[in-house]
N, C-alpha and C positions, 0 to 999 in steps of 0.2 A: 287671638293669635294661635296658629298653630304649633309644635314643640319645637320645627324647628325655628320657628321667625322668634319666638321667645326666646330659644336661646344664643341666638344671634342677636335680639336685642339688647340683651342684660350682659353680653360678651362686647359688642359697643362701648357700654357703658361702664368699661371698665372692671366689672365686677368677673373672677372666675369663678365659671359655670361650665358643670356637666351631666349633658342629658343621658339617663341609661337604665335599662331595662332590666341591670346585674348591679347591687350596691355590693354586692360582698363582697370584690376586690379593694374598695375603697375602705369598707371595717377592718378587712384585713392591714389595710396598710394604714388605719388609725391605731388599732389596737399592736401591731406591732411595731410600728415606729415612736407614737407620740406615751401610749400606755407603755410601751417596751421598756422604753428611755425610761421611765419614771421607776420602772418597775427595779431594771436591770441596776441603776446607778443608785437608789433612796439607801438600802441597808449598807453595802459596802463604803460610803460616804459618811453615813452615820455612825458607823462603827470609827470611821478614821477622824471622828472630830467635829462635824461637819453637822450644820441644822436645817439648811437651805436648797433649795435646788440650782440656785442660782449661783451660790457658794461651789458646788459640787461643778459644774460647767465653767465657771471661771478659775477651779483650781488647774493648776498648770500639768498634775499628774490624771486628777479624775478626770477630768475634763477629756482627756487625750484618750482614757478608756472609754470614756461615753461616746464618745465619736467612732472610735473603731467599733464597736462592740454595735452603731448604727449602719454605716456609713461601708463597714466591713462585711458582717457576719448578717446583718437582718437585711440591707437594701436590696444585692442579688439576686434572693429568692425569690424576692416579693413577685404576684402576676400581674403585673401593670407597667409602662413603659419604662426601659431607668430616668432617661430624662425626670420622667415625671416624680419618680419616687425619691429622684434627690433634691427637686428644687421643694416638693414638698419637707423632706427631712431635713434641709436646711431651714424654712420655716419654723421647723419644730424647734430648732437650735436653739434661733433667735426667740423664741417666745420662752423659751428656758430660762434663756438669761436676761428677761425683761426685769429692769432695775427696779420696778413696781409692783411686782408680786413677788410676796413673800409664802411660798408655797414650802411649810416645814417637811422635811424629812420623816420625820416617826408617823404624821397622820399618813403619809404614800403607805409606811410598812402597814399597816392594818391589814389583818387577812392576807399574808403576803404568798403563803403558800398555793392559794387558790389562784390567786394574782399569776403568779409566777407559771401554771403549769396553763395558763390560758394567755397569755401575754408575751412571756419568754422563750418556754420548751418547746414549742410549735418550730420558732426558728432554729435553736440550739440544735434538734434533732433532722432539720431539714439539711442545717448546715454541714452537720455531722455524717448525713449520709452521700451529699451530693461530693466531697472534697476529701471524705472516707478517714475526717480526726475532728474530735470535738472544738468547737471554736473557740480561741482562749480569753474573750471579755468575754459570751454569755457564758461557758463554764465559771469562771473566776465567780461572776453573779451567782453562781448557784453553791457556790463554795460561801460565800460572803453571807447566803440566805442563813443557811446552816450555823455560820456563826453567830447572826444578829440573835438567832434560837436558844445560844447559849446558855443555858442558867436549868437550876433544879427545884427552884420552888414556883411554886405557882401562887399567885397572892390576890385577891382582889379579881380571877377571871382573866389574870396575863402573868406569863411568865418573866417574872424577875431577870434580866438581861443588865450588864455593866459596861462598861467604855470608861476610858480616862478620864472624861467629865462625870461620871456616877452613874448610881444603877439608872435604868430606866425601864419600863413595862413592853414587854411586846404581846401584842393583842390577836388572836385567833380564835377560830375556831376551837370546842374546847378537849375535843380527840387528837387535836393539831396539837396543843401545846403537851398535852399529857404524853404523848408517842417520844418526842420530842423531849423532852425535861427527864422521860425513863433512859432516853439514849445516852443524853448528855452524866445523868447518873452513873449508868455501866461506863462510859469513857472515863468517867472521876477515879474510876479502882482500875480500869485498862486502860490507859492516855492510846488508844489508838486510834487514828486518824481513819486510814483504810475499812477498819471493821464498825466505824460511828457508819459513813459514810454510805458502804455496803449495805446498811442495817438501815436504814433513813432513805435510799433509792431507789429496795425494793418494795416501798410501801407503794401500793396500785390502787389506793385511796387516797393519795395522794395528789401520783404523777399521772393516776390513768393506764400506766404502763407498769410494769416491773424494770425501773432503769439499772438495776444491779445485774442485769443482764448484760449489760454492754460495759467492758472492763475497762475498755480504753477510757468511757466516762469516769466511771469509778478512780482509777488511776487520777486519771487529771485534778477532781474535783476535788479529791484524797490529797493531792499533791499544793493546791491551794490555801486546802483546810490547815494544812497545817506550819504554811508561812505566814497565813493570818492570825 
């Protein structure tokens, strides 16, 4: 068969099929919708209670963040049709809240910072420039990362993090948890929000960029940080 009677045949047969010569529209809109969603919602979830993905999607408040924070701020941008990018990010929905996967929350946060500046910042700053204000579920996300980071001891290869159900370990890279665990030290004698913030966005081993450059983020994320 030729590619296209193939993919005319298996498009027959019910199956969707797409032939093309470019996949990286399609990684992109893996990595930012389906990785997004996992990325943008696992810590800020966790921190509020929360052990599930599924939990986090059928809460009536997460829930409502994860959806805009897809459906809002990441679908727009994407380069692929919208049709297409929504009936796919509704898929993603539903496979979120499939009642038979029990996909925990703290394994998503593993390495969340690398996760994050490949998964979520792509959009955050796309968003940010096309509509000229950072978008307020992936900002919140990144307010939420910073807090999961919380904690000053490092134990065991993960820094000691707490929530109202008790401590738990959050696991990184080990310049990631040490940059981090020094910030949250200097906040413990300055409770300041804006200068943790500032100090943690201009890391460019991080985000790739120096994000303390752009204040409106700083502000926002600042402004997060510390209703969380």
């Amino acid at each position: 068969l030729s590619a296209r009677e193939a993919v005319r045949t298996l498009t027959q047969a019910g199956l969707n099929v797409v032939w093309t010569s470019d996949l990286q529209p399609f990684r992109t809109r893996k990595d930012r919708i389906l990785n997004g969603a996992h990325t943008m919602m696992a810590l800020a979830a966790y921190l509020a209670g929360l052990d599930t993905v599924r939990e986090c999607v059928d809460d009536p408040i997460l829930g409502r963040y994860v959806r805009r924070g897809i459906f809002d701020e990441i679908l727009p941008l994407l380069p692929l049709p919208a049709e297409e990018t929504r009936a796919y990010a509704e898929d993603v929905m539903e496979r979120l809240a499939n009642p038979f996967i029990k996909h925990n929350l703290i394994n998503i946060a593993l390495n969340s910072v690398s996760k994050y500046r490949v998964r979520v910042l792509p959009s955050l700053l796309e968003y940010r420039t096309a509509n000229h204000r950072p978008p307020p579920a992936l900002t919140f996300s990144l307010a939420a990362l910073l807090a999961f980071y919380r904690g000053t001891e490092i134990r065991d290869g993960a820094l000691v993090g707490a929530r109202a159900h008790g401590p738990y370990a959050a696991k990184d890279d080990a310049f990631v948890l040490q940059a981090l665990a020094e910030q949250w030290r200097a906040y413990a004698e300055r409770p300041d929000a804006s200068t943790l913030c500032r100090a943690i966005l201009a890391r460019t081993d991080f985000w790739g960029e120096d994000l303390s450059s752009l204040p409106d983020l700083v502000e926002a994320v600042g402004a997060h940080l510390s209703r969380i």
